[in-house]
RODO-2510 file (C-alpha; in nm, 4 decimals, decimal comma):
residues 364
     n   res          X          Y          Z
     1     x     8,3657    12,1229   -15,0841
     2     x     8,2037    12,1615   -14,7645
     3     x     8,5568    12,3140   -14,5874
     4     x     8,5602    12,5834   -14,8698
     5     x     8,1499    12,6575   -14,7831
     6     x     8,2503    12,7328   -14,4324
     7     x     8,5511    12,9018   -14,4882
     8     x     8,3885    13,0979   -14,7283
     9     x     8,0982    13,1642   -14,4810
    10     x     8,3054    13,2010   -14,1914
    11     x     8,5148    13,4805   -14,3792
    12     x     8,1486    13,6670   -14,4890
    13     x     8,0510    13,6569   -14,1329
    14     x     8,4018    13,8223   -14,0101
    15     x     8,3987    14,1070   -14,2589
    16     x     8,0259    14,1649   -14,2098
    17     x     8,1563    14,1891   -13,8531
    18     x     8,4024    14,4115   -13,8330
    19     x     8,1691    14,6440   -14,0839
    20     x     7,9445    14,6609   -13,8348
    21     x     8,1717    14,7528   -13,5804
    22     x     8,3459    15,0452   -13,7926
    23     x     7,9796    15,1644   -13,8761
    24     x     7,9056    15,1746   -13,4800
    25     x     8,2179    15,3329   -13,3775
    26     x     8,2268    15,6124   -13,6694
    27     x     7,8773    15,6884   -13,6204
    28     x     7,9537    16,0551   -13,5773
    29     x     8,0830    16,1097   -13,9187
    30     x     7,8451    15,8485   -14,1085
    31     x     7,4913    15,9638   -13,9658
    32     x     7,5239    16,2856   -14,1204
    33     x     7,6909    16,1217   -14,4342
    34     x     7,3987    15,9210   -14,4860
    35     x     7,1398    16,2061   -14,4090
    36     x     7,3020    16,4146   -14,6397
    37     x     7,3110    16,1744   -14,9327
    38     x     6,9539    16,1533   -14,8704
    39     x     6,8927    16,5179   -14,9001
    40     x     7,1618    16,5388   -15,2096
    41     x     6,9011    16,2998   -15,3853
    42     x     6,6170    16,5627   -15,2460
    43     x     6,7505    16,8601   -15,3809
    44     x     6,9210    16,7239   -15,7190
    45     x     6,6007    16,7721   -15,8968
    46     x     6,5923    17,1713   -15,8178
    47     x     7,0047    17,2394   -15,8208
    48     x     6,9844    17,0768   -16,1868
    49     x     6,6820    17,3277   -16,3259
    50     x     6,8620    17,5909   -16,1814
    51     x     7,1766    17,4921   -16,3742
    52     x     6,9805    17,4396   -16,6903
    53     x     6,9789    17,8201   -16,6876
    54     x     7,2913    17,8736   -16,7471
    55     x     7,4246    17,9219   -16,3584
    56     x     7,7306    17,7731   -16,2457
    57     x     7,6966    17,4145   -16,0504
    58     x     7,8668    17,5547   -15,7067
    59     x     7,6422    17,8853   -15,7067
    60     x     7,3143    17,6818   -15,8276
    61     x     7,3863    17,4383   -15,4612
    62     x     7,4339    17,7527   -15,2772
    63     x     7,1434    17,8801   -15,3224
    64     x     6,9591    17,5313   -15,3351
    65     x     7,0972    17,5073   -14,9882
    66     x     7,0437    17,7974   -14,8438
    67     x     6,6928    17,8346   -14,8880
    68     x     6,6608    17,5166   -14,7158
    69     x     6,8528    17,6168   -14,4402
    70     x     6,6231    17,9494   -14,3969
    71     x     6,2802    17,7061   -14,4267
    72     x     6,4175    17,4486   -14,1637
    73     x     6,5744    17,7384   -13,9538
    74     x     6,2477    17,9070   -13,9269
    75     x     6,0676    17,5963   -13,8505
    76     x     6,2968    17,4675   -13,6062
    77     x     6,3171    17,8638   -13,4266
    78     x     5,9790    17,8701   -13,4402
    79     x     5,9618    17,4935   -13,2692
    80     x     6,1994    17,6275   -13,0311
    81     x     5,9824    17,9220   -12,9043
    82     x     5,6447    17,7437   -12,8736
    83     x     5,8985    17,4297   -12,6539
    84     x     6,0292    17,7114   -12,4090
    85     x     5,6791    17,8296   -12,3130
    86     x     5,6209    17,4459   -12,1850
    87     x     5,7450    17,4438   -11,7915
    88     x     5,7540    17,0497   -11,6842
    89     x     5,7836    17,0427   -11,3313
    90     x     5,8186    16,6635   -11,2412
    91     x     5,7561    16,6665   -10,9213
    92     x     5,4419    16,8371   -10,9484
    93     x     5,3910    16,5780   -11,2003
    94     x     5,4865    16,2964   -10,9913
    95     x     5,2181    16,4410   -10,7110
    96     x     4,9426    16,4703   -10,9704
    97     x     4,9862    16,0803   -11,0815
    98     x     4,9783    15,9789   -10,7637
    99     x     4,6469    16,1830   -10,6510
   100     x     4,4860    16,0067   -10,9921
   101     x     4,5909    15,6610   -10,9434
   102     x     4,4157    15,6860   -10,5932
   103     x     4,1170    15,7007   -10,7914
   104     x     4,2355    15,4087   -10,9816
   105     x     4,3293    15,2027   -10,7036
   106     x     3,9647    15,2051   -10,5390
   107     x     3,8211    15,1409   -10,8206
   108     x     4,0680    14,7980   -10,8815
   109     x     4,0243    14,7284   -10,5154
   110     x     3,6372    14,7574   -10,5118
   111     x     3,5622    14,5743   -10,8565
   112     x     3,8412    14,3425   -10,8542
   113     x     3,9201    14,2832   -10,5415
   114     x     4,2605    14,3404   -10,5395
   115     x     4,4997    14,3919   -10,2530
   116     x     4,5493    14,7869   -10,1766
   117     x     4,9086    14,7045   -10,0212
   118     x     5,0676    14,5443   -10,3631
   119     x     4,8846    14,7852   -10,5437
   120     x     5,0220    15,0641   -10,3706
   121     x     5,4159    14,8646   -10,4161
   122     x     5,3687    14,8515   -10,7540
   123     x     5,2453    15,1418   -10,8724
   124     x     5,4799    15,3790   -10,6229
   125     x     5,7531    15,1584   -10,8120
   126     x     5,6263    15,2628   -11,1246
   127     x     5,6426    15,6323   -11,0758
   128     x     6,0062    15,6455   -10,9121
   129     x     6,1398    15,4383   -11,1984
   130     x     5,9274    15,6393   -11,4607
   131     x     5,9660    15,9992   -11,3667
   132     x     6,3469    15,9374   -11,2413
   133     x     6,4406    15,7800   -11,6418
   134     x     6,2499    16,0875   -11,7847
   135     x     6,4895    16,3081   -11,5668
   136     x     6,7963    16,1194   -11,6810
   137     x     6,7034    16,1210   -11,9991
   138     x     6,6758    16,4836   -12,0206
   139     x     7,0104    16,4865   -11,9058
   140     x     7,1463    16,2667   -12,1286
   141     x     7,0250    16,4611   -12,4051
   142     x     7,1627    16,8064   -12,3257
   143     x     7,4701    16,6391   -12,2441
   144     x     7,4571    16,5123   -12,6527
   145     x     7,3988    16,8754   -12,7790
   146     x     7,7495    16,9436   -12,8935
   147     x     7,7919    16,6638   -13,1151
   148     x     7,4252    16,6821   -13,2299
   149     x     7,5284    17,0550   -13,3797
   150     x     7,8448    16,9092   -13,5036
   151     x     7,6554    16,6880   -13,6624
   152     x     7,3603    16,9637   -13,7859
   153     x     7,6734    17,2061   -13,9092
   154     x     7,8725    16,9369   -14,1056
   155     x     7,5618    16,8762   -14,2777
   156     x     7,5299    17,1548   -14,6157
   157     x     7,8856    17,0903   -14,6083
   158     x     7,8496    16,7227   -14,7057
   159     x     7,5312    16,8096   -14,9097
   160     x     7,7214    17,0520   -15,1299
   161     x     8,0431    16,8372   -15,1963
   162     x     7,7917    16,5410   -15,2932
   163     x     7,6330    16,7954   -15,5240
   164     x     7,9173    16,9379   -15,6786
   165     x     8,0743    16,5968   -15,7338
   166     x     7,8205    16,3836   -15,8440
   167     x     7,8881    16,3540   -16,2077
   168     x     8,2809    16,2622   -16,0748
   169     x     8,1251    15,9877   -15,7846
   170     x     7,8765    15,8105   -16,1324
   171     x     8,1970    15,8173   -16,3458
   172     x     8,3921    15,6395   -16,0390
   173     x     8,1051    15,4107   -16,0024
   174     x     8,0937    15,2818   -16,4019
   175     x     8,4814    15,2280   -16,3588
   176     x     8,4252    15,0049   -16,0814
   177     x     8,1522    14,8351   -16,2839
   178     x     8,3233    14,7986   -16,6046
   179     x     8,2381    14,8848   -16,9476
   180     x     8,0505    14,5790   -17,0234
   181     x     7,8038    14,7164   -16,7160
   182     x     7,7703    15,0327   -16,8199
   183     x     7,4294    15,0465   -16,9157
   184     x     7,3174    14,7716   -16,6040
   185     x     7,5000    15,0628   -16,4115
   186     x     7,3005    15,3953   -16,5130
   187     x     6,9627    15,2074   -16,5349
   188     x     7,0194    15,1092   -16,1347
   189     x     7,1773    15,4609   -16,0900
   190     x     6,8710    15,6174   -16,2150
   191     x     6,6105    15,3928   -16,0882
   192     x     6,7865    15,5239   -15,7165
   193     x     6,7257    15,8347   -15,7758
   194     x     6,3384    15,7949   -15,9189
   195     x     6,2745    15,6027   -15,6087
   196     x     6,4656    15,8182   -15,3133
   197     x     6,3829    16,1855   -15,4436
   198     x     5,9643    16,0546   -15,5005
   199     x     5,9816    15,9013   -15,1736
   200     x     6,2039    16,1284   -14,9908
   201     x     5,9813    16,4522   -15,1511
   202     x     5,6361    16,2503   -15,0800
   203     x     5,7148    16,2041   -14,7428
   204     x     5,8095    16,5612   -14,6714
   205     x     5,4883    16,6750   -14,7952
   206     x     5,2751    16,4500   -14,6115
   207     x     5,4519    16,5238   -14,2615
   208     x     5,3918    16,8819   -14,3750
   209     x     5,0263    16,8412   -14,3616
   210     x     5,0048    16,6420   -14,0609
   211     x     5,1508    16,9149   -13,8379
   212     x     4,8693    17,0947   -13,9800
   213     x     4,5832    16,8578   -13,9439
   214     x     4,7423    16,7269   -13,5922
   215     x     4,7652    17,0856   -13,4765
   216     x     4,4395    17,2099   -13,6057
   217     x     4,3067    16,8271   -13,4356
   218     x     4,4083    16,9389   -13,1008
   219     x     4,3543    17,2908   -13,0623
   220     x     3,9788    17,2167   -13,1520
   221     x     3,9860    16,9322   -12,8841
   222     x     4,1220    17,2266   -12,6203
   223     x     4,4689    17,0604   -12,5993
   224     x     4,7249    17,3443   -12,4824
   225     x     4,9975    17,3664   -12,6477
   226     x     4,8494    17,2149   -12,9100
   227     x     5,0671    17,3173   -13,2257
   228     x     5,4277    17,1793   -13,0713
   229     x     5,2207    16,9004   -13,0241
   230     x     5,1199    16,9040   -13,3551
   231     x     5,4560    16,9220   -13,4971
   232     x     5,6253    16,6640   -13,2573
   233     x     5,3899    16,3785   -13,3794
   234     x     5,3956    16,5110   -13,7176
   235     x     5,7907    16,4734   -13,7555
   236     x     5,7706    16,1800   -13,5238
   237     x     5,5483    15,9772   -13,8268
   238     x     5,9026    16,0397   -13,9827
   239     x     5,9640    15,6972   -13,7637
   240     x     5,7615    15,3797   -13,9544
   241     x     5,4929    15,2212   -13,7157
   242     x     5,6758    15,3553   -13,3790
   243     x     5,6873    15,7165   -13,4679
   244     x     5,2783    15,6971   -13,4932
   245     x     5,2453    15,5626   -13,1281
   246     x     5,5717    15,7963   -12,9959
   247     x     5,3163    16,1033   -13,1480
   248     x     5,0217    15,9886   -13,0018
   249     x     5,1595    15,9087   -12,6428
   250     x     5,3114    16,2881   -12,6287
   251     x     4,9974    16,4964   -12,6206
   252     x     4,8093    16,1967   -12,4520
   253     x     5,0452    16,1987   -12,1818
   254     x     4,9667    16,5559   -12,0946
   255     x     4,6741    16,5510   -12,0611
   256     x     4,6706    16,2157   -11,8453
   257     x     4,9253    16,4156   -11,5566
   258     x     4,7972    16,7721   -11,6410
   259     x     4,4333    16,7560   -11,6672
   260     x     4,2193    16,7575   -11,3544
   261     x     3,9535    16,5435   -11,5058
   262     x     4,0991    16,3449   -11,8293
   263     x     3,9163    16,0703   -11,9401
   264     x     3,6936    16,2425   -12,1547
   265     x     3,9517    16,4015   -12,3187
   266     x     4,2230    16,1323   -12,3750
   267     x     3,8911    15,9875   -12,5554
   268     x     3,9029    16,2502   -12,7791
   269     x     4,3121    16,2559   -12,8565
   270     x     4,2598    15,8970   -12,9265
   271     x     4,0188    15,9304   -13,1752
   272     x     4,1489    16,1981   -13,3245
   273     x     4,5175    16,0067   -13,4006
   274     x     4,2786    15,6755   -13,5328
   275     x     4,1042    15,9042   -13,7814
   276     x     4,4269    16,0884   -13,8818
   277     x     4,6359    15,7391   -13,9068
   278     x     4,3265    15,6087   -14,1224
   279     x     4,3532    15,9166   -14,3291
   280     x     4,6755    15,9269   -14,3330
   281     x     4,7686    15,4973   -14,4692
   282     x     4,4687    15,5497   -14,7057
   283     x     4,4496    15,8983   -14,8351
   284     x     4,7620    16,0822   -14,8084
   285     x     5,0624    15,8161   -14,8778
   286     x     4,9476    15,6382   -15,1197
   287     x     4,8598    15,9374   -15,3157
   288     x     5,1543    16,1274   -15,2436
   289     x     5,4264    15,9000   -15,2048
   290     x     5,2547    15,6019   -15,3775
   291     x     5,3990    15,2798   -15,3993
   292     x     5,7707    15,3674   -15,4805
   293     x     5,9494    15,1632   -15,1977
   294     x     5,6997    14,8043   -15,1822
   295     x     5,8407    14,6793   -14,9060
   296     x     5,7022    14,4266   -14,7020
   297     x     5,6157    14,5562   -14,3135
   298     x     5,8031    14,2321   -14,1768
   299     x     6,1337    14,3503   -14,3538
   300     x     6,0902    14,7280   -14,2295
   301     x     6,0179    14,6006   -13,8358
   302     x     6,3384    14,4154   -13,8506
   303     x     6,5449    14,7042   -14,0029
   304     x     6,3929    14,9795   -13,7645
   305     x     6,5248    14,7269   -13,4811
   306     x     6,8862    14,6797   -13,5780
   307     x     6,8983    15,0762   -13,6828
   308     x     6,7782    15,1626   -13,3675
   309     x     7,0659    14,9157   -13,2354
   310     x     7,3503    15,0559   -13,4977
   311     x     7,2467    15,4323   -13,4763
   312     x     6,9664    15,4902   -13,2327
   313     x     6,7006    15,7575   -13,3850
   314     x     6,8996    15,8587   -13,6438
   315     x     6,9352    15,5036   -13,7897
   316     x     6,5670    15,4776   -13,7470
   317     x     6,4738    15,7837   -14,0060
   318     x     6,6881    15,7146   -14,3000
   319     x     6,6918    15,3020   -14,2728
   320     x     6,3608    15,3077   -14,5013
   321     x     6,4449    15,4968   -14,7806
   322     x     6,8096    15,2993   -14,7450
   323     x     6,6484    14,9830   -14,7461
   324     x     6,4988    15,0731   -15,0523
   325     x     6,7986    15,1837   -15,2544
   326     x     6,9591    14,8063   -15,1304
   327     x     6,6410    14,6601   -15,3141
   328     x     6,6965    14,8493   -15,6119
   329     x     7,0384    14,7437   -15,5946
   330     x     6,9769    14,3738   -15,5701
   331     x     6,6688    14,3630   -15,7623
   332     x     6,8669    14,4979   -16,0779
   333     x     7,1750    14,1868   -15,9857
   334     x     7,0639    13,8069   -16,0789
   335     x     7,2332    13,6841   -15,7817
   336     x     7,0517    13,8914   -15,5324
   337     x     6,7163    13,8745   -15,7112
   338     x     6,5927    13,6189   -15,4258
   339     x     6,6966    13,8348   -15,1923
   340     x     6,5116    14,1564   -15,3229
   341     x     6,1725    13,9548   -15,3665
   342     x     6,1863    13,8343   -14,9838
   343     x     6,1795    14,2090   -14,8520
   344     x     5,9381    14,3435   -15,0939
   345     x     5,5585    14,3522   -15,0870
   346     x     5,5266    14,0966   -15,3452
   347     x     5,3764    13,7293   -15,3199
   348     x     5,0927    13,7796   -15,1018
   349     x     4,8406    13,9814   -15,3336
   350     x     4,5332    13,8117   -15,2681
   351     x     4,6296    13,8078   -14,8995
   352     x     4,6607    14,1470   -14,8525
   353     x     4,3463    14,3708   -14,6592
   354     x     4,2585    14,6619   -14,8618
   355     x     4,0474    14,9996   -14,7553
   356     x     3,8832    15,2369   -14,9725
   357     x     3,9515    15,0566   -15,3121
   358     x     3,7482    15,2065   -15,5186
   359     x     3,8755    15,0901   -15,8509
   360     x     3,7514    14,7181   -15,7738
   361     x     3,4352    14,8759   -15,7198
   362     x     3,4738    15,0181   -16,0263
   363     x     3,5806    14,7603   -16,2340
   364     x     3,2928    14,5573   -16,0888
***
């Protein structure tokens, strides 16, 4: 009995193995697979009104797809202009952090005590290693352009096949099934699409009106460029937990190497992401996208790390809302039930910190 456990989970770990490995190495054809599934289940709700009037499934996607194209065009164009006014000269940069961390290193040396000559190693160190990786970086990505637009052009081509054969892909999916899971079948179908297109749509929205509110944020503070700043940590909140800090350090990295005097300003970026992060966990998602994915933060940490591994970036954005469809999945399967409760929000009620709740209040 205990041979047949280990050959059985010897032979789970090999195939979960080389899965992995085909998922790594066709990367360039899954990542926009999976994005576009994701945006199939955004724009099903609007190809199928349009095809409740009487227009033909192919032309309704068309046209579902081409408006978004125009709307994401014109942002991204627009993106694009306000990112080529922005001249980063790092070694004009590199001079300016030195000339402030002289500043810094008197005032380490005189309160602390420090000694000037390791100071001076380590922070010299610090520059070379981070303005050199920024370079290379840079690099890096304009050397990645041509199969990022591969990947961007493939993409309403994979949306509008997923489209036009979605009824075919559910009827493949109840033969696989079975008849006697038929009904098991479309109630997990459905419940997929409930959760991705609310969450999917709610998230959307809420980016939308941070670029506002982190644009409008920084111009105020006297931030230049402060709507492509805006924008960036806006789309970066795409990113759970990361993407927050990645938006934040952006504009507050400016103004730390471009700013004569920045203290009193970085004070002021800071505060403004804290109250728009507050606003943001208490206000705007749970009204928008509500509760429709419940799971726990532990669960999502973990999965942003081994997407990050699998698929870099990419993996990072749609491992959420994937992670959610798995839960429906196994939530809906007796086996797998266990499995679904350990990555949701559930079992820890009274444990969990709440802000704002104004129905207790209410109700008491």
């Amino acid at each position: 009995m205990k041979n047949q456990q280990l050959i059985r989970f010897t032979l789970v770990l090999f195939i979960l193995t080389i899965l992995l490995a085909g998922i790594i190495v066709a990367k360039s054809i899954l990542i926009p697979l999976a994005i576009s599934v994701f945006f199939s289940y955004l724009f099903y709700p609007l190809v199928w009104k349009i095809e409740k009037q009487g227009i033909h499934r192919a032309i309704a996607i068309l046209v579902v797809i081409l408006v978004a194209i125009l709307i994401l065009g014109s942002a991204a164009l627009f993106l694009s202009a306000k990112l080529s006014n922005i001249t980063i000269d790092f070694t004009e940069l590199k001079d300016d952090f030195e000339a402030k961390t002289d500043s810094i290193k008197l005032l380490l040396e005189g309160k602390l005590g420090m000694n000037a000559g390791a100071l001076d190693h380590y922070i010299d160190r610090f520059s070379n290693n981070f303005f050199s990786s920024w370079e290379a970086q840079l690099g890096n990505w304009f050397a990645a352009t041509t199969t990022t637009l591969f990947q961007i052009a493939i993409l309403p081509v994979f949306i509008f096949f997923l489209l036009f054969y979605r009824t075919k892909s559910a009827h493949f999916i109840f033969r696989v099934a079975g008849r006697p899971k038929k009904a098991k079948t479309l109630h997990i179908l459905r419940e997929i699409s409930t959760v991705t297109t609310r969450y999917l749509g709610g998230l959307f929205i809420v980016v939308a009106i941070l670029a506002v509110l982190n644009s409008l944020g920084l111009y105020i503070i006297g931030v230049k460029h402060a709507v492509v700043f805006g924008i960036l940590a806006a789309l970066l909140n795409l990113i759970p937990y990361a993407g927050t800090f990645l938006g934040f350090l952006i504009p507050f990295s400016y103004v730390l190497f471009t700013v004569p005097d920045p203290f009193p300003m970085l004070l002021k970026v800071a505060i403004l992401f804290v109250v728009i992060q507050f606003t943001e966990n208490n206000l705007l998602t749970p009204n928008i996208v509500g509760n429709s994915i419940k799971i726990n933060p532990l669960a999502i940490i973990i999965s942003l790390l081994v997407a990050n591994l699998v698929w870099g970036i990419a993996g990072m954005l749609i491992v959420v809302p994937a992670l959610a469809i798995l839960k429906v999945i196994m939530r809906n399967i007796d086996s797998l039930k266990p499995y679904a409760f350990l990555i949701s929000d559930r079992g820890i009620e009274k444990h969990k910190v709440r802000f704002l709740n104004f129905r207790k209040k209410k109700n008491s």
